[in-house]
N, C-alpha and C positions, 0 to 999 in steps of 0.2 A: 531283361533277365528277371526271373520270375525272384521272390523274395524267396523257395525252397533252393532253386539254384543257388543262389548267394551263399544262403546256407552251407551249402555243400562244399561250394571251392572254399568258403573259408575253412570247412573242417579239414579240409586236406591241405589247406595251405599252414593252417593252423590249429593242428588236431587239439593241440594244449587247451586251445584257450574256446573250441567250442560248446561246452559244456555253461559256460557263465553268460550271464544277463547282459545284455545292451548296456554299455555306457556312454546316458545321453551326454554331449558339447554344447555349449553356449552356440549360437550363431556367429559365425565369420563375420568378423565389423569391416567396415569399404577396406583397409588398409590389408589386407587379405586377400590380394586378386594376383590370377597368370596366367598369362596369354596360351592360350591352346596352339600346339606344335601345328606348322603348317607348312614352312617353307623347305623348300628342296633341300637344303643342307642338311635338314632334319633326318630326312626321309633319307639320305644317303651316309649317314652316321649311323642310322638305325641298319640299314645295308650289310654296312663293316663289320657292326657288331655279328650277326648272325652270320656271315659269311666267314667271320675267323672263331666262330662258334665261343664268344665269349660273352660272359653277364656284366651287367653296369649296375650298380648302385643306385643308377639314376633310376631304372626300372623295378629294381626288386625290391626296394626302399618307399616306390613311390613318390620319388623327389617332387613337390611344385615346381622347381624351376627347371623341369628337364624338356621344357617347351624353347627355354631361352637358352640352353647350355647347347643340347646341340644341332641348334641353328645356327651355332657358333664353331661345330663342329667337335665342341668339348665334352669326355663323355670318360667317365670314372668309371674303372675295368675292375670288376670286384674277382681276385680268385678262388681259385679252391671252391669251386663250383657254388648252387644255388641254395644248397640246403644248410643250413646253420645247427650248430648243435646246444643253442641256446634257448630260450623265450623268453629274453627280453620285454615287459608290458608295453611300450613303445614303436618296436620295429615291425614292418612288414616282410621283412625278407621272411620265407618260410622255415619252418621248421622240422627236423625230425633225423633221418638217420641220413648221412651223406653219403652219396657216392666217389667211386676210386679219382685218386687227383689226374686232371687230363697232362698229362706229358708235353703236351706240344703248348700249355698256354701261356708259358712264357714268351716260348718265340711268336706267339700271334699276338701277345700283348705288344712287344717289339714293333711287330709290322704298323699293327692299328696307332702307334705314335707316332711311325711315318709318313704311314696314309693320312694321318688326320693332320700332320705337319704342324703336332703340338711343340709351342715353347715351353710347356709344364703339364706334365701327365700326375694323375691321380691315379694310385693301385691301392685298392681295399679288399677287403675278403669278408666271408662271414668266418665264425668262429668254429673252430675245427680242435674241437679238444679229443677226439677221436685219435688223434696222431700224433707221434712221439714229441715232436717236436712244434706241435701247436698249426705246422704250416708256416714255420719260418724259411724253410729251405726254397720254399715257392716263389714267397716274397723276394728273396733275393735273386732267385735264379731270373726272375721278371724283370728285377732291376736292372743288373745285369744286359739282359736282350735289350730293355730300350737303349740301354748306352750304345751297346754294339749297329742296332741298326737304328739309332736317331740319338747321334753325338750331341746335340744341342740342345736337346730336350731335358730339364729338369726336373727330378724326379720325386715326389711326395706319395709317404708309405701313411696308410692311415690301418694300422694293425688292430688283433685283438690285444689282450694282457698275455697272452700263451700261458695264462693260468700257472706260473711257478714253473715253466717248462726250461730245465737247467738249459744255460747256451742258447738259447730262439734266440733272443734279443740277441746276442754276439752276431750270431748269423747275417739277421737282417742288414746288422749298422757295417759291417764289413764289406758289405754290399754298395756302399757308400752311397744313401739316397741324401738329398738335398735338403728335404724337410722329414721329420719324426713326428706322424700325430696320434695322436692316442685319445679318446674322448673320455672327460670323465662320465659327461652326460646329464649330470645331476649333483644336486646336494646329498652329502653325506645323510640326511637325516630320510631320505627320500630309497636311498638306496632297494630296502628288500624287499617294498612295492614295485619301483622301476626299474632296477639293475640286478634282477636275481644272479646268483651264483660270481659277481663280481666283487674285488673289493678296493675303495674307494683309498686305501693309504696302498696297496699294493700298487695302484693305477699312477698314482702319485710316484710312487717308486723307483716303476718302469721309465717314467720321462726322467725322473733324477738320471738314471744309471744312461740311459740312451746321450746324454748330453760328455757325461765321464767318459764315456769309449769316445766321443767325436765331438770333442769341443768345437768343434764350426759347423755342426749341423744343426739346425734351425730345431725347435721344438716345439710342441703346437699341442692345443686342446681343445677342448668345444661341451658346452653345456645348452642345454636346452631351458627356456624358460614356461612359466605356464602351467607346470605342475603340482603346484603348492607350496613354492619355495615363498620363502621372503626376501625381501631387500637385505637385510643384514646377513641370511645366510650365502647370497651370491657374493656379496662383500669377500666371506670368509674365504670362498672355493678360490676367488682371485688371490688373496695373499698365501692357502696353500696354494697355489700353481707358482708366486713369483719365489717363495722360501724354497720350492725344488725348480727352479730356473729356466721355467716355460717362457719361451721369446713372445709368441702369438695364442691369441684367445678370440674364439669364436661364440657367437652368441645368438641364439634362431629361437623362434615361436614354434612351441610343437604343436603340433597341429595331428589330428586322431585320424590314423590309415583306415581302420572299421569301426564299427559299433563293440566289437568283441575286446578292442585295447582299452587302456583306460584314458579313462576321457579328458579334456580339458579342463585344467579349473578357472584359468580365465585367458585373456587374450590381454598380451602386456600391448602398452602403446608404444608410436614412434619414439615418444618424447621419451620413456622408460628406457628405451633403449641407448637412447644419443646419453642417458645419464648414465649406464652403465658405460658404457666407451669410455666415457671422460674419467669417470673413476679409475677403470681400467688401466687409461695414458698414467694417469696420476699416479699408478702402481708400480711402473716402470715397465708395463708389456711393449715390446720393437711394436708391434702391430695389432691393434683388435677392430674385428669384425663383429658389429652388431646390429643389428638388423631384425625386423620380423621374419624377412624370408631366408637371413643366413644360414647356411648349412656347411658342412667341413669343406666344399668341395667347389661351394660357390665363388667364383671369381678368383680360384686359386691362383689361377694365373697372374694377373693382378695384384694381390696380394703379395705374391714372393717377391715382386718387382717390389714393388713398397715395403716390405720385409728388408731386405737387401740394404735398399736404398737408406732407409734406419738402421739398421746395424753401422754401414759407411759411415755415417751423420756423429752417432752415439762413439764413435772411435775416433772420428776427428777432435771431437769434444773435450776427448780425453786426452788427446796429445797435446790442444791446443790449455788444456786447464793445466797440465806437465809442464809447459814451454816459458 
């Protein structure tokens, strides 16, 4: 593809942001690699999707590990179609005016849990402030269909903030999904470079209030590293998350979709990471995820078993420190 083409899909993928200058990234260090998708499972997960006419995160996002997720057959169904009403400096999902919500994707969300014979399905959306209710009623009518046709399947909503949208939240958690995530994405200080139009104590809020309607659902966050943050302000973003009662924290290397996001300011290391986890345990999260290729979505599956499995632990503890 010629470099004028590039040009071009990105202006229509990303009208906002074609007007601005290349921002150059450091080079990708070894600790930065994934395996390009090859195996049949792939190729027939890719199948499902297009056949129940549904979008994945995994592709509109640009996920690295969508070579490993579904070869594994795992594949996170974003709703409320492809077009976001955001611009985000970070995401690749596109941008711009959205079209009308499809009717049937709930129940194809349903299906493709059955077909894909998940034990934990991922539903995420892009942000739909277009509509009264943000696109909570979707969220939950989706929930919903997997229970009905795949009872054994647990379910994780990884929503927007519905932007102050009275009752979304209500909607969703009535819906009764398994885990609640919500990303902050970033440090507060960082925000109206990376997180336009969001806000980081509403964000905070949101998890508080999701956990009050449903004291046993799981609740979850996810910040990205690499973009100018420091040590002590990722410190900070963890004790806000544990003061509003986030169970699980995820933690990934961003890594630059085009030249037109903004770029890398550096590439944290393993070691950087295994130190934030340990801080993390130290804080009292059930479970954290950190890693350079972590993403909200990676090893969910996995995760909720070990989620689980700490909460069990954490309540035995408690009976037996009672006893």
């Amino acid at each position: 593809m010629t470099t004028e083409n590039t040009e071009l899909k990105e202006r229509l993928r990303h009208p906002e942001k074609a007007g601005k200058p290349d921002n150059p990234s450091p080079r990708k260090p070894a600790w930065i690699r994934v395996k390009a998708p090859t195996s049949p499972a792939y190729g027939e997960t890719r199948r499902l999707m297009r056949e129940k006419n549904l979008h994945t995160v995994c592709e509109e996002a640009a996920c690295p590990n969508i070579g490993e997720c579904w070869s594994q057959r795992h594949a996170t169904v974003m709703i409320l179609g492809d077009i976001c009403t955001r611009a985000c400096a970070f995401c690749n999902v596109a941008t711009g005016k959205p079209g009308a919500v499809d009717v049937m994707e709930p129940e194809n969300t349903g299906i493709a849990a059955r077909e894909l014979n998940l034990k934990h399905m991922v539903i995420t959306s892009v942000d739909r402030d277009d509509l009264a209710d943000g696109g909570a009623a979707q969220f939950a009518a989706s929930i919903l269909k997997v229970h009905d046709y795949s009872p054994a399947t647990t379910v994780e909503v990884l929503t927007p903030d519905f932007r102050g949208k009275d009752g979304a939240l209500e909607i969703v958690i009535k819906a009764r999904p398994d885990v609640f995530n919500h990303n902050l994405e970033t440090v507060p200080t960082l925000y109206r470079a990376i997180r336009p139009g969001a806000n980081y104590l509403g964000s905070l809020a949101l998890l508080k209030r999701a956990k009050e309607l449903d004291p046993l659902v799981f609740t979850k966050s996810g910040i990205m590293v690499g973009l100018g943050e420091t040590v002590d302000q990722v410190l900070a973003v963890m004790d806000d998350m544990r003061a509003h009662d986030i169970d699980f924290l995820t933690i990934g290397q961003y890594l630059q979709p085009t030249p037109k996001h903004v770029g890398v300011d550096r590439f944290v290391t393993p070691e950087e990471f295994d130190d934030y986890k340990r801080a993390a345990l130290e804080k009292g999260f059930l479970h954290v995820a950190a890693t350079p290729m972590t993403r909200s979505s990676y090893h969910a599956d996995k995760d909720f078993a070990a989620l689980k499995a700490a909460r069990a632990a954490k309540l035995q503890a408690n009976l037996l420190g009672q006893g």
